[in-house]
N, CA and C atoms as an extended XYZ file, in Angstrom:
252
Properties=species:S:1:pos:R:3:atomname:S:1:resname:S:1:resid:I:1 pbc="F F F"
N        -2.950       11.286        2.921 N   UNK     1
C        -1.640       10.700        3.163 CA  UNK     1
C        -0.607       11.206        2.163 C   UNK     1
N        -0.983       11.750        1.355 N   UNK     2
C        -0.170       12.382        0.274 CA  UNK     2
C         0.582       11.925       -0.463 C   UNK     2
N        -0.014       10.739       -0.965 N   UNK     3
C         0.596        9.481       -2.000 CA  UNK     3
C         1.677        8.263       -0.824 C   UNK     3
N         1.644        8.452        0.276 N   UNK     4
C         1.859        7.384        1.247 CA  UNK     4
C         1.528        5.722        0.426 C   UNK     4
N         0.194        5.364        0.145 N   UNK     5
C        -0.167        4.592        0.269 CA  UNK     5
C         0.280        3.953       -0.914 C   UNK     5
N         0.331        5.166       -2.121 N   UNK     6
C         0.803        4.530       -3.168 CA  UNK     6
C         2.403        4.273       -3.172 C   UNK     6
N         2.876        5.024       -2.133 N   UNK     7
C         4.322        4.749       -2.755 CA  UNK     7
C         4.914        3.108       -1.928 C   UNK     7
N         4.140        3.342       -0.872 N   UNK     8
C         4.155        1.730       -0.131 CA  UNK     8
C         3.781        0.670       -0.669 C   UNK     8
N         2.614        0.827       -1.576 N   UNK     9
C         2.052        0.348       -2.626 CA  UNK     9
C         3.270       -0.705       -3.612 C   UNK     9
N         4.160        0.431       -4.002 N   UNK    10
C         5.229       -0.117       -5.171 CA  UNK    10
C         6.043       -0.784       -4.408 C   UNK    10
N         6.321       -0.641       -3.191 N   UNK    11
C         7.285       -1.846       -2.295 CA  UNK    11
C         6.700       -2.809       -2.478 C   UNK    11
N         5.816       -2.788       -1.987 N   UNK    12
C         4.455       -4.144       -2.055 CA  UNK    12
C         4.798       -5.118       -2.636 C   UNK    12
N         4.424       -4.677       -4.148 N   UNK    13
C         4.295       -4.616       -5.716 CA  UNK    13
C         5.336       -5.814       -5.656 C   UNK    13
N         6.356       -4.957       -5.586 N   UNK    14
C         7.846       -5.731       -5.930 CA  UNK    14
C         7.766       -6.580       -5.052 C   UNK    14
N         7.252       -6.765       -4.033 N   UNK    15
C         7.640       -8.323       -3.253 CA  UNK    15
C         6.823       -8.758       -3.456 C   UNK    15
N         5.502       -8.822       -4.158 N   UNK    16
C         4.811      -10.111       -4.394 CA  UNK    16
C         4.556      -10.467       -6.037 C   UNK    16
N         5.593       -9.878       -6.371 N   UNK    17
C         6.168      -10.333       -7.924 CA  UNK    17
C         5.281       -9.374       -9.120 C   UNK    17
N         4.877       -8.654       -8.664 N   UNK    18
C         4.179       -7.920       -9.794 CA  UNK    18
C         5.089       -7.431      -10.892 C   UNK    18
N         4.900       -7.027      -12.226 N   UNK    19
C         6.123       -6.685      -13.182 CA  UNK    19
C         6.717       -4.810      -12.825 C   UNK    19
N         7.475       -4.353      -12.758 N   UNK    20
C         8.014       -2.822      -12.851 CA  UNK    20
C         7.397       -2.183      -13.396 C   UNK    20
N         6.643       -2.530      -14.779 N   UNK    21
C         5.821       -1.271      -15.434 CA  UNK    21
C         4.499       -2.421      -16.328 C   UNK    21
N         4.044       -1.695      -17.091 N   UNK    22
C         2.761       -2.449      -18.135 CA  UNK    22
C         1.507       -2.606      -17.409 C   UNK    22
N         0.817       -3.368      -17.839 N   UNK    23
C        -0.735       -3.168      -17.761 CA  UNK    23
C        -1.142       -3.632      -16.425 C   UNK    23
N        -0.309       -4.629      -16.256 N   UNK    24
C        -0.810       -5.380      -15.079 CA  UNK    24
C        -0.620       -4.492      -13.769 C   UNK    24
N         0.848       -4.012      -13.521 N   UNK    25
C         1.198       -2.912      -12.530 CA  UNK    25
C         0.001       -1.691      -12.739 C   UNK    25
N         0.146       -1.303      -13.159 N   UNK    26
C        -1.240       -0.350      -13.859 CA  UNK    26
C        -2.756       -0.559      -13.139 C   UNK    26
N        -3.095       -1.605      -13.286 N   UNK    27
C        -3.920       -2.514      -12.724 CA  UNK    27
C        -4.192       -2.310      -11.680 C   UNK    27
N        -2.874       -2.687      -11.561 N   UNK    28
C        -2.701       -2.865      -10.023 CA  UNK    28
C        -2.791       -1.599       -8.885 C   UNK    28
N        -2.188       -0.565       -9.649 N   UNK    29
C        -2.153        0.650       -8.942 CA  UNK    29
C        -3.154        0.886       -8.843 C   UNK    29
N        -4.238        1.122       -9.715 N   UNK    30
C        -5.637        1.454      -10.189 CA  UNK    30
C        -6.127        0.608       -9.074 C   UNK    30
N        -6.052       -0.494       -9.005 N   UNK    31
C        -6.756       -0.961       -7.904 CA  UNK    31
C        -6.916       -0.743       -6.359 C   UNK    31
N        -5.795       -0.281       -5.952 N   UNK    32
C        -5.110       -0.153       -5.044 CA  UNK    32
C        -6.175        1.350       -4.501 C   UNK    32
N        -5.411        2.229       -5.639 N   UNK    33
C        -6.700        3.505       -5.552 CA  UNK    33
C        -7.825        3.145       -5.357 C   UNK    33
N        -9.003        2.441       -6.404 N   UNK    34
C       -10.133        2.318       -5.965 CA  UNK    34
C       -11.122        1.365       -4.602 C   UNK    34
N        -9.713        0.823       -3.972 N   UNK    35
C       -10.246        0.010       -3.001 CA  UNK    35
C        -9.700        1.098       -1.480 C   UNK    35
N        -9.292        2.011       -1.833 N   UNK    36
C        -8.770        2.883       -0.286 CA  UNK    36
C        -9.627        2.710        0.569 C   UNK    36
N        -9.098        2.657        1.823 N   UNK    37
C        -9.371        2.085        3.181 CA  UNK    37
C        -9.920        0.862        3.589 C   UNK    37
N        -9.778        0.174        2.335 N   UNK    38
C        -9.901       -1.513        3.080 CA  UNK    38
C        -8.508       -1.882        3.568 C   UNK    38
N        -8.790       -2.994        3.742 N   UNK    39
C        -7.950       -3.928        4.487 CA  UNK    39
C        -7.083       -3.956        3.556 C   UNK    39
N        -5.776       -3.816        3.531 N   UNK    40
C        -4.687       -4.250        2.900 CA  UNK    40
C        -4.435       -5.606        2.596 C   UNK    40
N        -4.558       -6.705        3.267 N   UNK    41
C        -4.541       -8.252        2.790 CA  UNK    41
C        -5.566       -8.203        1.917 C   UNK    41
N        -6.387       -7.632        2.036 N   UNK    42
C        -7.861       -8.329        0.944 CA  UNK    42
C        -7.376       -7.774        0.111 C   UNK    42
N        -6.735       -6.794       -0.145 N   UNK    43
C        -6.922       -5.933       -1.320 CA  UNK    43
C        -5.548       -6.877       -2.340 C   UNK    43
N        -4.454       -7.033       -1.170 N   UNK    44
C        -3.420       -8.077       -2.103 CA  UNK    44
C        -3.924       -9.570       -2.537 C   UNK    44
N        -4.779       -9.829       -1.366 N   UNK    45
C        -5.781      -11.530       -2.092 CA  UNK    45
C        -6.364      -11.304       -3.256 C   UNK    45
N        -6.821      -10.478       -3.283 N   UNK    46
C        -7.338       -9.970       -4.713 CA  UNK    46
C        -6.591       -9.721       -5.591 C   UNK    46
N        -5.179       -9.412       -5.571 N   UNK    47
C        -4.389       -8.985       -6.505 CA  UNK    47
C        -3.207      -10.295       -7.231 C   UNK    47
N        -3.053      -10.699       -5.918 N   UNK    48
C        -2.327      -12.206       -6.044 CA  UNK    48
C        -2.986      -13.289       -5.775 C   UNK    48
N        -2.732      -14.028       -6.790 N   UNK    49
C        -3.893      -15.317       -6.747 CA  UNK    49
C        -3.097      -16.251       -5.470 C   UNK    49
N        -2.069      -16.270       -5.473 N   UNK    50
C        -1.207      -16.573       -4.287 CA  UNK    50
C        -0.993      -16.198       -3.015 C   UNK    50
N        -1.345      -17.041       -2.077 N   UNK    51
C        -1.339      -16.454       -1.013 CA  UNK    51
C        -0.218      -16.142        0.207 C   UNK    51
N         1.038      -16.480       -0.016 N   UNK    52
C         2.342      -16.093        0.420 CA  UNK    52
C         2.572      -14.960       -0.758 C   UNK    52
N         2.296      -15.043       -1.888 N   UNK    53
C         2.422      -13.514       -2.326 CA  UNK    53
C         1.744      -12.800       -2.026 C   UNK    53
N         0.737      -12.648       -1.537 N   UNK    54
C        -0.057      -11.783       -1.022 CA  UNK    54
C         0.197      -11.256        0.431 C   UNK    54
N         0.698      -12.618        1.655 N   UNK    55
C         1.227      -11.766        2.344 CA  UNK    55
C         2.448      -11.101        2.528 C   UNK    55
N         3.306      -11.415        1.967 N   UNK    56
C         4.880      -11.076        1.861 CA  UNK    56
C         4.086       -9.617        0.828 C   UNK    56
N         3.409       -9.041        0.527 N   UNK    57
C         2.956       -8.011        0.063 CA  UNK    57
C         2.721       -7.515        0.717 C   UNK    57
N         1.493       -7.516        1.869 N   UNK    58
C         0.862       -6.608        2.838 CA  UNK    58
C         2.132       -6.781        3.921 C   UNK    58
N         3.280       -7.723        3.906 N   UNK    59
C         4.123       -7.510        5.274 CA  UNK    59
C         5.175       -6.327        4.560 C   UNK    59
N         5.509       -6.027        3.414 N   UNK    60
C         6.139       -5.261        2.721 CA  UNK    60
C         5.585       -3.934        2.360 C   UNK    60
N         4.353       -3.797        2.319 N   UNK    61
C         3.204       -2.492        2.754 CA  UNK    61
C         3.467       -2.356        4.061 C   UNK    61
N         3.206       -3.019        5.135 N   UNK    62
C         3.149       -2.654        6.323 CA  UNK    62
C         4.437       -1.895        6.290 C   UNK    62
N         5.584       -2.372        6.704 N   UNK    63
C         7.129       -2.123        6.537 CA  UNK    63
C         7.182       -0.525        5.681 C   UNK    63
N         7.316       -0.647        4.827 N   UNK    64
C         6.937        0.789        3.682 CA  UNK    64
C         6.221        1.794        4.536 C   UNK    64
N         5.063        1.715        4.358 N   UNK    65
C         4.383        2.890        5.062 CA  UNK    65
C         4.688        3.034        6.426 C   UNK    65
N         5.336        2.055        7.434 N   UNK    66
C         5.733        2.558        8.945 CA  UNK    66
C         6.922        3.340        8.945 C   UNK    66
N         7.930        3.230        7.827 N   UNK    67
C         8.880        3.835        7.644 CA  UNK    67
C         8.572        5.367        7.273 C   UNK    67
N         8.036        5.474        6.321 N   UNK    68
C         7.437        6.410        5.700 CA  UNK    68
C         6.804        7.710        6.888 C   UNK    68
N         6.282        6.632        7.786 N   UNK    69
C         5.570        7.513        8.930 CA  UNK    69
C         6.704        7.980        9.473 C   UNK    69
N         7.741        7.031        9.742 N   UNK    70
C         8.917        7.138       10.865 CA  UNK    70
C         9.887        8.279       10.314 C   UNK    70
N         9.785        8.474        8.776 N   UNK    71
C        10.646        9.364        8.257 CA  UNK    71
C         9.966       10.814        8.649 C   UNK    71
N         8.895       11.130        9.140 N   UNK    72
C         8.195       12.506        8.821 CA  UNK    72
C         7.502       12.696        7.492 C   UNK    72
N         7.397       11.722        6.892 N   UNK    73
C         6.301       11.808        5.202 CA  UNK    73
C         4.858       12.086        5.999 C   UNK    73
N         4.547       12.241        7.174 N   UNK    74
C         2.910       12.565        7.284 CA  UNK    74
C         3.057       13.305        8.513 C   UNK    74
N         2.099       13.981        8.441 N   UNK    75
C         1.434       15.527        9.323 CA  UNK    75
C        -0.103       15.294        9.627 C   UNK    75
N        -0.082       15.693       11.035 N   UNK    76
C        -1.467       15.077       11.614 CA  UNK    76
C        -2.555       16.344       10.873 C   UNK    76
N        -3.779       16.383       10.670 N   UNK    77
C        -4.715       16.796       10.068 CA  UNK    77
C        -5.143       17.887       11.116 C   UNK    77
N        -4.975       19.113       11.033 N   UNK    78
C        -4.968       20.402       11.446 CA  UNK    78
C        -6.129       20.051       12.555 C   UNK    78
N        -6.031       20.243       13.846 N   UNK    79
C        -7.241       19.848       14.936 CA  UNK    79
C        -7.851       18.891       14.925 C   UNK    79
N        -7.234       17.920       14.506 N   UNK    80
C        -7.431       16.281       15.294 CA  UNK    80
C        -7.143       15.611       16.455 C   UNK    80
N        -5.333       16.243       16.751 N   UNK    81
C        -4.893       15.880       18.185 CA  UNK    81
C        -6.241       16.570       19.594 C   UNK    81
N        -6.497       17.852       19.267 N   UNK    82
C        -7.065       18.281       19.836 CA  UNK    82
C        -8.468       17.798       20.018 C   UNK    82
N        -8.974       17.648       18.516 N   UNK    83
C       -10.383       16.720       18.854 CA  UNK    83
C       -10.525       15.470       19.831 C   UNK    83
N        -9.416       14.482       19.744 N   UNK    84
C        -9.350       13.889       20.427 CA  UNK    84
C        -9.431       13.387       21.852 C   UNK    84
């Protein structure tokens, strides 16, 4: 995705109150990385002990990365359409 996930990631971030920079954001990113391709809510339940912060996170991920798609930030994977 070519940092897609992370940059949707920092929208996220900011709507479910995480701080702009320091350990915790850090954390957080780090986490974000080592949990790739789960579920996006679990991964914010886990991150926010709160659970309207957590979804106002994954609805602010969702949002982020559809845009992201909608802008042309991603390119289908060389003979996939075709595999299909």
């Amino acid at each position: 995705d070519d940092g897609l996930v992370i940059e949707a990631f920092e929208v996220a971030a900011e709507a479910g109150g995480l701080p702009d920079s320091g350990p915790e954001r850090e954390h957080a990113r780090q986490y974000v990385l080592d949990t790739m391709g789960q579920s996006k809510i679990t991964v914010f339940r886990a991150l926010f002990d709160d659970e309207t912060a957590a979804q106002r996170a994954n609805a602010a991920f969702e949002d982020a990365y559809a845009s992201l798609i909608a802008a042309g930030r991603a390119e289908p994977i060389a003979g996939a359409a075709e595999a299909l």
